[in-house]
C-alpha positions in Angstrom: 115.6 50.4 18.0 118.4 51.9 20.1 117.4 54.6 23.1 119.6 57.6 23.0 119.2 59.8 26.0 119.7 64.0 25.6 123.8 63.9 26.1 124.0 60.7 22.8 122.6 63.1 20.5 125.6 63.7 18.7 126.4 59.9 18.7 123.1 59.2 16.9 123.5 61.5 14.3 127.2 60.0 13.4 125.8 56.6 14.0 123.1 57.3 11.6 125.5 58.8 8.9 127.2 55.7 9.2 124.7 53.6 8.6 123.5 55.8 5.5 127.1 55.4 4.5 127.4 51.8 4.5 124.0 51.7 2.6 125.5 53.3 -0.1 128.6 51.7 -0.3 130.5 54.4 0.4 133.8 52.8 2.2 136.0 55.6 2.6 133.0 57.5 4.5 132.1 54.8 6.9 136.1 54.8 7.9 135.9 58.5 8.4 132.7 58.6 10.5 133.9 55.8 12.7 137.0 57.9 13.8 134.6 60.6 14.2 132.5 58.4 16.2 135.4 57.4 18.5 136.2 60.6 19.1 132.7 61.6 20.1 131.8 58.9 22.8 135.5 59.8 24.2 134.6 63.6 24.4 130.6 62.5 25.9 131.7 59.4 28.0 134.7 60.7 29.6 133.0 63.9 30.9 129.9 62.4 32.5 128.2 64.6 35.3 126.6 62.1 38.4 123.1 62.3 37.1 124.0 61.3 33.4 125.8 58.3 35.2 122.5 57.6 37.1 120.4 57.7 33.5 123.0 55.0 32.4 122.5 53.0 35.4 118.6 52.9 34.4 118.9 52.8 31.0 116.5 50.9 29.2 118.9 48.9 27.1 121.2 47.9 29.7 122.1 44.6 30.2 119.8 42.9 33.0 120.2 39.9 35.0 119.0 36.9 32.3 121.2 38.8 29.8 123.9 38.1 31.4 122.7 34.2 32.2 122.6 34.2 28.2 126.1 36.0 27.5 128.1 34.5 30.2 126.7 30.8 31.8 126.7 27.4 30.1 124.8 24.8 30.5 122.6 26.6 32.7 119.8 25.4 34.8 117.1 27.8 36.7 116.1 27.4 40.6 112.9 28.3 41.7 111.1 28.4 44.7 111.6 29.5 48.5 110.0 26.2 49.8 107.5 28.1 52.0 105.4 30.6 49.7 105.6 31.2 46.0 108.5 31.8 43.2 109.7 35.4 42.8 110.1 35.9 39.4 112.1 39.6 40.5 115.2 36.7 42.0 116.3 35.0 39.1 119.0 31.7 40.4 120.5 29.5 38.1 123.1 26.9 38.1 126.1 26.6 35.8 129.5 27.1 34.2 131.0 30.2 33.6 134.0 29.7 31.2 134.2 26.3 32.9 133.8 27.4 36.4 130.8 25.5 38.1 128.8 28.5 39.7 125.6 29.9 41.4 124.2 33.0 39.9 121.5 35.0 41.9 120.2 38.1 40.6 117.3 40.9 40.5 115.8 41.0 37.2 113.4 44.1 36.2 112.1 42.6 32.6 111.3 44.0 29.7 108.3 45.7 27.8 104.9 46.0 29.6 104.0 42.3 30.7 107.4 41.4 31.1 107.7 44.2 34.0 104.8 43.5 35.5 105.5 39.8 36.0 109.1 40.6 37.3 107.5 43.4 39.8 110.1 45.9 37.9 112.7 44.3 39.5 111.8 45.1 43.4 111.6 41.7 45.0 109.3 40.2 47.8 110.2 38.3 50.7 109.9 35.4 49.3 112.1 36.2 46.7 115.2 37.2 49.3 114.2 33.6 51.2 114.7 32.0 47.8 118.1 33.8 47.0 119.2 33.0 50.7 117.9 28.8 50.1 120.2 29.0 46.4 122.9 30.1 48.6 122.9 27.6 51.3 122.7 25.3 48.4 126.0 26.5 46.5 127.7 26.2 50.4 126.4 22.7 51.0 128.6 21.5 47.6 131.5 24.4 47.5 130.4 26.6 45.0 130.9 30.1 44.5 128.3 32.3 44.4 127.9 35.2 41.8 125.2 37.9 42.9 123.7 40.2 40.5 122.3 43.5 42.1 119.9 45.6 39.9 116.6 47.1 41.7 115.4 50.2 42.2 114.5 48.8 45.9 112.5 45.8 47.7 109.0 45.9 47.1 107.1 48.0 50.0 103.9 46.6 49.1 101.0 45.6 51.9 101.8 42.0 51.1 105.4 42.3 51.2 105.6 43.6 54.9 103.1 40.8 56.3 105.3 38.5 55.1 108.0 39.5 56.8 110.0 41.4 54.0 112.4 43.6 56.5 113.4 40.0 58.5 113.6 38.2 55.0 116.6 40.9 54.0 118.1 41.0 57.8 118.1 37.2 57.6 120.1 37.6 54.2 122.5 39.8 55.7 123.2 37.8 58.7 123.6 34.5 56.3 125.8 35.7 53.8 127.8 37.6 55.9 129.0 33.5 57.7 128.4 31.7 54.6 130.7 29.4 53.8 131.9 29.2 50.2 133.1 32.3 47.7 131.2 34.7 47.6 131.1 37.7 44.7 128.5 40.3 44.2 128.5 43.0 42.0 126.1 45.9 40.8 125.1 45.9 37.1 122.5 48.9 37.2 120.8 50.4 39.8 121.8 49.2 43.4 118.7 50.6 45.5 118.7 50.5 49.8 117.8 47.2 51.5 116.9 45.4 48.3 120.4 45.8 46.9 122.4 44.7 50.3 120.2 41.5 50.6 122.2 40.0 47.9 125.4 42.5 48.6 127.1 40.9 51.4 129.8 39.5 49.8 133.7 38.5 49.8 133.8 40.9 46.8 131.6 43.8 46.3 131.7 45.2 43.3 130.4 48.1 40.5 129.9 48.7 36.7 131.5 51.5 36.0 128.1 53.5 35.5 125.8 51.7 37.9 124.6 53.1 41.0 124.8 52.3 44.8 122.3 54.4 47.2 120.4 54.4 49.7 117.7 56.0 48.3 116.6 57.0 44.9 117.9 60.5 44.2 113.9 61.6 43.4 113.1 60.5 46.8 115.9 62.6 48.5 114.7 65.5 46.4 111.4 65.4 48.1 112.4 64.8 51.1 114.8 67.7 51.4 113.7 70.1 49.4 110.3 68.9 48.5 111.2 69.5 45.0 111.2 66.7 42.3 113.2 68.8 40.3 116.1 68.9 42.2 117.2 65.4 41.4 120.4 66.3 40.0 121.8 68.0 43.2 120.2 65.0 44.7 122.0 62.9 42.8 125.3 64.8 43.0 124.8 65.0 47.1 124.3 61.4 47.8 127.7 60.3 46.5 126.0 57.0 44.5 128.7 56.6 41.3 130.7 53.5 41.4 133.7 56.1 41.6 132.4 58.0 44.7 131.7 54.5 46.8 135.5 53.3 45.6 137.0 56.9 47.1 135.0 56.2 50.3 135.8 52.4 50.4 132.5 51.2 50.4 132.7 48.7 47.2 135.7 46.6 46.8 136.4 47.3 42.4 135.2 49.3 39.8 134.2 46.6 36.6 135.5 48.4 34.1 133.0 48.3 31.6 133.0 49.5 27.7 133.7 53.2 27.7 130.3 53.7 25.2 128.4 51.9 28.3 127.4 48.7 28.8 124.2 49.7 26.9 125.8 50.0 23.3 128.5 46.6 24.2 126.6 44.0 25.8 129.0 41.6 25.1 132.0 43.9 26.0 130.6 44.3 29.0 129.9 40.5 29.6 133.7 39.5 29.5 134.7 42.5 31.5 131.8 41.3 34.6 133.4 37.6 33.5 137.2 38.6 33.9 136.3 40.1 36.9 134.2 37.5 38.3 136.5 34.7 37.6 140.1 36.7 38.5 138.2 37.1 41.8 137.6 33.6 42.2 140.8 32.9 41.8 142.4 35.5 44.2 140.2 33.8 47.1 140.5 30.3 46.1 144.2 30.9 47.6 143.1 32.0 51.0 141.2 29.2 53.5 137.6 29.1 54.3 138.5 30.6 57.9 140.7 33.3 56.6 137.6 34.4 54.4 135.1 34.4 56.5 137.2 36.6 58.9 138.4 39.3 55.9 134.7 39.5 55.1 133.8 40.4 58.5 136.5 43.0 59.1 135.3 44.3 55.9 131.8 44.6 57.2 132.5 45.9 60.5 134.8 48.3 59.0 131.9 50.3 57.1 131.0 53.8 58.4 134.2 54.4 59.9 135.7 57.8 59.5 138.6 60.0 60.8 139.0 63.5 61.5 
């Protein structure tokens, strides 16, 4: 069954009349309630505060990384494996064709239901997970192919384990590789794009948002406490840190805004899978025309760039 958070109210009761409507047969009633519907998720969607956004972002029914393996890659084949310690099963990599386009997709993957979570860490990745992502890569550079990164974690794993292996080198070393790798390189946030563990797999040619995923730095309940030491302050939080895909556009931190389904990414999967595949491949194609060099040397600029500000 479909999750409706406090602000789809209204959209569950039409939805539900609808649904009662087409049980009955009732033609002309279904017609009516889907204008009425329309309506509705342009009045709720259009007039989203930040911390709504943010609920989107985590919303259980979002599209995760394998969903988007399933809606979008053919012929696909999955990577496992850092060559040193164990599979993370938080970094998905597989290898395929996306509308005919051979491609390397690398993403965080939080899982569903209870077991599923557990086994996928909820989506906050080892070291050995970032040292896997970073071997796939080298791997798409060593035959030409582009790379599409998938960010979606609430943040790398800060486990015991984790930091004696070397998890704060493991996403350094990912920066500094993807930031001189040599094939195209597009990564783009599909949920929630959380500190260190996001920018492992965000150093990209093209970096990207969904329109209601997040980017921060850290999770707007931890800035609550931190601040104000008051977990109930996450809205202002949320508000303050300036972590909507629109906000990071304005301050020209992300590259594009994916313009996914209005209703959210949520209630269209597969709306939302051709707009992250129009994107993905339209990209491709705008830096196929540049060379390798010319690339490389955008990407940096674009890096160095960040933080700048005037007065």
């Amino acid at each position: 069954m479909a999750t409706y958070l406090d602000f789809e109210q209204k959209i569950k009761q039409i939805e539900e009349q609808i649904d009662s409507a087409k049980a009955r047969g009732d033609d002309a009633a279904v017609e009516i309630l889907k204008k009425d519907l329309e309506k509705e998720v342009a009045k709720t969607y259009k007039n989203l505060s930040d911390y709504q956004k943010l609920q989107l972002a985590r919303h259980p029914d979002r599209p995760y990384a394998l969903d988007y393996v399933r809606l979008l890659m053919e012929d696909p084949i999955e990577i496992h494996g850092d060559r040193s310690y164990r599979d993370d099963p938080a970094i998905i990599c597989y290898l395929g064709y996306i509308d005919g386009q051979r491609t390397m997709l690398i993403g965080e993957q939080k899982g569903r239901g209870t077991k599923n979570k557990i086994k996928r860490n909820f989506g906050m990745p080892h070291p050995e997970g970032y040292r896997k992502a970073l071997r796939v890569a080298k791997l798409a550079e060593k035959f030409g192919i582009p790379i599409l990164m998938l960010i979606d974690t609430p943040g790398a794993y800060p486990g015991v384990g984790a930091e004696e292996r070397g998890q704060s080198e493991a996403i350094a070393r990912n920066l500094l590789e993807l930031s001189r790798l040599d094939t195209i390189t597009v990564s783009i946030v599909i949920g929630e794009g959380g500190s260190g563990g996001a920018l492992a797999i965000g150093v990209a040619d093209k970096l990207a948002m969904m329109r209601y995923s997040v980017f921060s730095v850290i999770s707007p309940e931890g800035c609550a406490a931190i601040l104000w030491n008051d977990p109930s302050k996450v809205e202002q939080a949320t508000k303050a840190l300036k972590i909507t895909s629109q906000d990071l556009k304005d301050l020209n931190l992300i590259d594009d805004i994916v313009d996914e389904p209005l209703i959210g990414a949520h209630r269209d999967k597969e709306g939302a899978a051709k707009a992250l595949k129009e994107y993905y491949l339209n990209a491709i194609e705008e830096l196929s025309k540049i060379s390798s060099k010319e690339r490389i040397s955008a990407r940096y600029e674009k890096l160095i760039s960040k933080g700048a500000f005037k007065e």
